[in-house]
N, C-alpha and C positions, 0 to 999 in steps of 0.2 A: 365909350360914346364918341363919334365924332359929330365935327358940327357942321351941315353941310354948304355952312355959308362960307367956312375955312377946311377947305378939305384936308388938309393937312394938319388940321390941329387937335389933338386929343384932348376929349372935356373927362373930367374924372369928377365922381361924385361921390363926397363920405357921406354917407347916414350914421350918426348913433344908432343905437338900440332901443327900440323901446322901454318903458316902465317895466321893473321887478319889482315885486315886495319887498325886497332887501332894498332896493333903492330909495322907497316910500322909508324903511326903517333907517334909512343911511348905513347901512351895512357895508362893508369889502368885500366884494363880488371877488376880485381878481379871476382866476381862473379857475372857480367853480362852478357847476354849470347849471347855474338860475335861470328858470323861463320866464316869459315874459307875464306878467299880471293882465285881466281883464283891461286895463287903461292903457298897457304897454301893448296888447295886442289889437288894440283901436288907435294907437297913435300908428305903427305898422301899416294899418290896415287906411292910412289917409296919409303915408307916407306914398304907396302904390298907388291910388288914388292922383296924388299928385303929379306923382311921375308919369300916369299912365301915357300922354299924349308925348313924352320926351323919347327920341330917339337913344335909346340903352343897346348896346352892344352884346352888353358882360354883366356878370353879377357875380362881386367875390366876397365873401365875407369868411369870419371866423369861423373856426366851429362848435363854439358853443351857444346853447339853444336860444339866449336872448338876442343874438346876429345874426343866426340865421333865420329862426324865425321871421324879423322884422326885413329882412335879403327875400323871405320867398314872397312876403306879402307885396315886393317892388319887381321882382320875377314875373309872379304871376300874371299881368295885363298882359307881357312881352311872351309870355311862351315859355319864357327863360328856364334854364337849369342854373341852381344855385353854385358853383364851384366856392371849394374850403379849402384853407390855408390856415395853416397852424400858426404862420407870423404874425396872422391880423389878432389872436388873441389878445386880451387885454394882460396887463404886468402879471406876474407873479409877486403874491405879497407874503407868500409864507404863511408863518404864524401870525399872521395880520388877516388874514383872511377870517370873512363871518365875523369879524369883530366890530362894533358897532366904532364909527367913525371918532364921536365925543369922547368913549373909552379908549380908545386907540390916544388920541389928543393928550388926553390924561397922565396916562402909562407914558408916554413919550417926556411929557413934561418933569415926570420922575425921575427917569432915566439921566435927560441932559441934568439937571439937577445937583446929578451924584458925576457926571463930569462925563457922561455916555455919550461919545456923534453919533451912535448908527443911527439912530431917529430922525436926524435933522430933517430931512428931504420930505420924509413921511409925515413928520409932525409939519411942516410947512403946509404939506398939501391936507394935512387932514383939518385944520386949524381955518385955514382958507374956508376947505367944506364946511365947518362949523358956522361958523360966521354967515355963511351964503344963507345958511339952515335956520339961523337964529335971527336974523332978519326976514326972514320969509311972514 
């Protein structure tokens, strides 16, 4: 996108992904390829809505179907072609993946427990989610 009150200056714009069911479940997506749920494909679909009147260039997302999906719904106003990039993927979590967040937490806490680091990072972040989750 540029902005043509500064011609020279490149505006970039991230979108999340819309709603998965696995998201609703608090699940680890990482890099399995979950589509977007009827609310993930209404939030998309007033994500392009929004955008429609913004000056967009480009449109580069992931390619699995919760990015791009929620990518064609802000293409679409534009005419746009979606282009895919394998780096925009989200992490790889291994055997962490499909695993429900809380269990994930759990397991982690065992681990460090018996004197385990590899969890730390993940039990941080999964821990954080929980918390977001249980105040909701």
């Amino acid at each position: 996108m540029s902005d043509s009150s500064h011609p020279f200056v490149t505006r970039i714009t991230a979108i999340r992904h819309g709603e998965t069911a696995w998201n609703v479940a608090t699940r680890i997506q990482g890099q399995l390829d979950i589509s977007l749920n009827d609310t993930g494909l209404w939030q998309a679909a007033q994500a392009g809505a929004s955008l429609a009147g913004e000056p967009i260039d480009a449109i580069i997302s992931s390619d699995l179907s919760r990015a791009y999906q929620t990518a064609l719904a802000v293409a679409q106003p534009h005419g746009l072609t979606v282009q895919t990039d394998l780096g925009l993927r989200e992490r790889e979590f291994g055997i962490f993946q499909a695993e429900p967040l809380l269990r994930l937490k759990h397991s982690c806490q065992a681990k460090r427990s018996r004197g385990a680091s590899a969890c730390r990072s993940l039990h941080l972040k999964a821990a954080n989610r929980c918390s977001y989750f249980e105040r909701a």
